[in-house]
C-alpha positions in Angstrom: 9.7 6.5 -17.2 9.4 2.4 -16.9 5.9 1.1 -18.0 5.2 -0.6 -14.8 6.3 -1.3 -11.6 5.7 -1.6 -8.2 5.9 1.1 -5.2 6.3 1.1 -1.2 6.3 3.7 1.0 8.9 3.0 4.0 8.4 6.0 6.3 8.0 6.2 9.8 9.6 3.7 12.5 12.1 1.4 12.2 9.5 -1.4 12.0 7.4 -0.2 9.1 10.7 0.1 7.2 11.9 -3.8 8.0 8.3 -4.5 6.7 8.6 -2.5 3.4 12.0 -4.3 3.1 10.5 -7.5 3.7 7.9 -7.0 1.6 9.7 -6.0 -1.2 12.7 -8.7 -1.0 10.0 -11.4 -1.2 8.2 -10.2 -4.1 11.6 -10.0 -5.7 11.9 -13.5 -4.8 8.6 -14.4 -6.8 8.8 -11.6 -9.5 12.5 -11.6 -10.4 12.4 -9.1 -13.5 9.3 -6.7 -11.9 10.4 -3.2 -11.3 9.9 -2.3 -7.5 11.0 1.1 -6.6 10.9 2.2 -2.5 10.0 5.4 -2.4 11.8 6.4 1.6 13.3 9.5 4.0 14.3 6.8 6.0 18.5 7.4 6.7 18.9 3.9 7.6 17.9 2.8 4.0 20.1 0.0 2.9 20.3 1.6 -0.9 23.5 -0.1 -2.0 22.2 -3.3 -0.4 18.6 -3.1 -2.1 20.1 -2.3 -5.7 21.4 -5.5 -5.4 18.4 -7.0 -5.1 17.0 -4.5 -8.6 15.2 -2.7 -5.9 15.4 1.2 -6.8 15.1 4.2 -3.9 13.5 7.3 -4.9 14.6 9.7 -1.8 12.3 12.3 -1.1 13.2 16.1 -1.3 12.6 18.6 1.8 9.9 20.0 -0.8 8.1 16.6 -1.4 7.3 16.5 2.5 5.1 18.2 4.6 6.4 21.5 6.2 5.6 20.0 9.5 6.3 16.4 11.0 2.2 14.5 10.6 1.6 11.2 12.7 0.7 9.8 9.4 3.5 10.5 6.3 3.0 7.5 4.5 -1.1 8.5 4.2 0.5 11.7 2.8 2.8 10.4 0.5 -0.1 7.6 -0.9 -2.4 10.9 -1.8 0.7 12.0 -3.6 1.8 9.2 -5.5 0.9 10.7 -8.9 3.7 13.0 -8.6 6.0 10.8 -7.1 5.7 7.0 -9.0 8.6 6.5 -11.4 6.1 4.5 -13.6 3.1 5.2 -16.2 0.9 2.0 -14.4 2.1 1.8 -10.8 1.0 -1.1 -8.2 1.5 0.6 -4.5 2.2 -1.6 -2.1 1.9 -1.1 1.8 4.2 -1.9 3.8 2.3 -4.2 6.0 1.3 -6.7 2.7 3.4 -10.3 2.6 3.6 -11.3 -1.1 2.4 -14.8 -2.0 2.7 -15.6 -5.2 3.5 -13.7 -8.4 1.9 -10.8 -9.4 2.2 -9.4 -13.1 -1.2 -10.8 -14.4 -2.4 -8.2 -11.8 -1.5 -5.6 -14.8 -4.4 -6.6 -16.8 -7.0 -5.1 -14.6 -5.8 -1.8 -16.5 -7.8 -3.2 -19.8 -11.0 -2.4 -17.9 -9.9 0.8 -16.5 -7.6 3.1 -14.8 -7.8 2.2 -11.5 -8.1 -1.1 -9.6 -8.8 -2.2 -5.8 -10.2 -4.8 -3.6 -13.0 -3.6 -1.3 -12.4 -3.6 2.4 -13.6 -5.9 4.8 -15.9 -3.1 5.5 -17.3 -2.7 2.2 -19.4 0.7 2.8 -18.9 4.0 4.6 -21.8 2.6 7.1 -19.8 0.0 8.2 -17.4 2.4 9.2 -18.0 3.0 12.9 -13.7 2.7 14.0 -13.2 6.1 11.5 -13.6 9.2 14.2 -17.3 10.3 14.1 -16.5 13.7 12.6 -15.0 12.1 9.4 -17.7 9.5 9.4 -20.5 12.3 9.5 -18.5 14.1 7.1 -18.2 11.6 4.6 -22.0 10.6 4.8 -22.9 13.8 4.1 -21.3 13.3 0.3 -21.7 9.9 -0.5 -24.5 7.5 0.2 -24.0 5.0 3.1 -24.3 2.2 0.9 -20.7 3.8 -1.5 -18.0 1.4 -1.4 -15.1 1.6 0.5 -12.2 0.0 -1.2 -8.7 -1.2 0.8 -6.0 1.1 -0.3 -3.6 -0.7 0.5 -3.4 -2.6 -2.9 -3.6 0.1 -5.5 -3.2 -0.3 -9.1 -3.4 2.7 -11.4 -2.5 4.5 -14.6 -1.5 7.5 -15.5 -3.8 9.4 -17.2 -5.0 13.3 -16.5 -8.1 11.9 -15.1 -6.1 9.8 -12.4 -3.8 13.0 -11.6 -7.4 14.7 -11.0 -8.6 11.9 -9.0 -5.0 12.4 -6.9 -4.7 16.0 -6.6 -8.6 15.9 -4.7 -8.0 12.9 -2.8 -4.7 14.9 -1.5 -7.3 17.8 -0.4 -9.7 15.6 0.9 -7.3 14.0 3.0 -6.0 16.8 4.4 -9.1 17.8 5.7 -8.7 15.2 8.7 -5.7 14.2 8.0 -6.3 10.3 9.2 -7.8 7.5 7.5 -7.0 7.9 4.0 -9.6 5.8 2.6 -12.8 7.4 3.3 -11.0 10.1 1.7 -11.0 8.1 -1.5 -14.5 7.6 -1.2 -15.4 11.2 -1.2 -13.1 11.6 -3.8 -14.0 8.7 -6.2 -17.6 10.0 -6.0 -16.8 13.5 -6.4 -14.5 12.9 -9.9 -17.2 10.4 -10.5 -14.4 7.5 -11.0 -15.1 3.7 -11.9 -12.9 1.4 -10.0 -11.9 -2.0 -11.5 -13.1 -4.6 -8.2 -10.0 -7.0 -7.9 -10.3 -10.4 -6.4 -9.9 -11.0 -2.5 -6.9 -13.0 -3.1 -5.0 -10.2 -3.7 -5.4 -8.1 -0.6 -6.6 -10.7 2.2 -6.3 -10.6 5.9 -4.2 -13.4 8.3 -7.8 -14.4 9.6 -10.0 -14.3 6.1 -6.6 -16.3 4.3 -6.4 -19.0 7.0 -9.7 -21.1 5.8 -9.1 -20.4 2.1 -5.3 -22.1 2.7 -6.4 -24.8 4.3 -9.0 -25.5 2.0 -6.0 -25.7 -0.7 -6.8 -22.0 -2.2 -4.2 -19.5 -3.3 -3.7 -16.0 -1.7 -1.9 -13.6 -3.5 -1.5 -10.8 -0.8 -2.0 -11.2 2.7 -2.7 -7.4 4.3 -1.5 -7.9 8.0 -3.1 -4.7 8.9 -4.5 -3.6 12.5 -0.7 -3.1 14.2 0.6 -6.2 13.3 4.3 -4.6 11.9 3.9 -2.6 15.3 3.6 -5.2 17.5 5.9 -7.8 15.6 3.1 -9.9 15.1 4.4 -9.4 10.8 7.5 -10.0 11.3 6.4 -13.7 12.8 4.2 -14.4 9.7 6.7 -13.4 7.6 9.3 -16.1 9.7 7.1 -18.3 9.0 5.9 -17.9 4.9 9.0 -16.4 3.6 12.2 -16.8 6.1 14.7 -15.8 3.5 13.6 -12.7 3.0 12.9 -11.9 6.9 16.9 -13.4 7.0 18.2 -10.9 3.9 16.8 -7.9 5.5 17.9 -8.3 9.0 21.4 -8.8 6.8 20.8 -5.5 5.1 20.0 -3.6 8.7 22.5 -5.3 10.4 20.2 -6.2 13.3 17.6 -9.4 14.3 15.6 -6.8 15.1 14.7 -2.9 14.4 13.9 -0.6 16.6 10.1 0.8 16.5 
């Protein structure tokens, strides 16, 4: 098992697989020696095409998915990463992030604990009036309204038994409404009583919150095109537009301009 590496998630349609892919070529681009692993059930995985690129696929086994086909595998898979990350400190990546700059000095987070997150753009469960009411009502009902809801969709861990505790109830907690995954965490990281490490924004931004800070001269790390934009190709544009090459090397790999949904 590597030390540390980094982990996406392509499941689903054909367009949240050409994101993954993106994704992953251009942080290859800006991290050449960083292990990435693409963790996939996806048949039209370009495998010989992305170990060219030092980019590993861990296929998943009949018994790693759910019995029954769920609108939301990749929220099923994330609850499950403990058992399924090749590496002892893991950085999952969603599909839907557009790498910026390098990345490794992310690692160090771990010195001040075993798991590490940005918090959302709605920073507490009482914010969270776009979750169905049932979760919502749910969730208040554990935690206090003011708890902090962190973005998973930048998550840096380690692998310790109190991580694979944390894991196995967000898993069960999850399944409960099987929907958003991160109020789930909430519940969870309150239950197991679990510290999160606060990363900076920079490393899991939005298009709109990373547009002033660029043009003000700052650096983003990860931009989190969330809110449909893989789905409605509004990601692949940004992605055209920061990182060409890698839009360019993946449509190579698929042999297509364009995937499916």
């Amino acid at each position: 098992m590597e030390k540390q590496g980094v982990v996406y998630c392509a499941t689903g349609s054909g367009a949240y697989l050409e994101a993954a892919l993106i994704s992953a070529i251009a942080l290859r681009n800006l991290e050449p020696e960083l292990p990435i692993t693409i963790i996939s059930e996806h048949q039209a995985l370009p495998t010989r095409s992305l170990a060219h690129y030092g980019i590993d696929t861990r296929w998943l086994t009949s018994e790693e998915l759910p019995a029954e086909p769920m609108p939301f595998l990749s929220r099923y898979l994330k609850t499950r990463l403990f058992q399924l990350s090749p590496y002892v400190e893991t950085l999952l990546l969603d599909a839907d992030i557009l790498p910026h700059q390098p990345v490794r000095q992310l690692w160090q987070a771990l010195d001040q604990g075993d798991m590490a997150m940005v918090p959302d753009r709605l920073p507490t469960v009482a914010l969270c009036d776009h979750v169905a009411a049932a979760e919502k009502t749910y969730t208040l009902g554990q935690v206090p309204p003011t708890a902090t809801q962190y973005n998973s969709g930048v998550l840096l861990w380690r692998r310790t038994e109190a991580m694979a505790q944390l894991f196995d109830h967000w898993h069960r907690e999850w399944l409960r409404f099987g929907q958003q995954d991160q109020l789930a965490l909430v519940r969870s990281l309150h239950h197991r009583q679990m510290p999160v490490v606060e990363l900076p924004r920079s490393y899991n931004i939005s298009p709109i919150d990373s547009a002033p800070l660029l043009a003000a001269g700052g650096r983003i790390h990860l931009m989190h095109c969330w809110g449909g934009m893989v789905a409605s190709g509004e990601f692949r544009q940004i992605a055209l537009g920061h990182c060409p090459r890698a839009v360019q090397t993946v449509q190579r790999m698929l042999g297509t301009g364009k995937l499916a949904g």
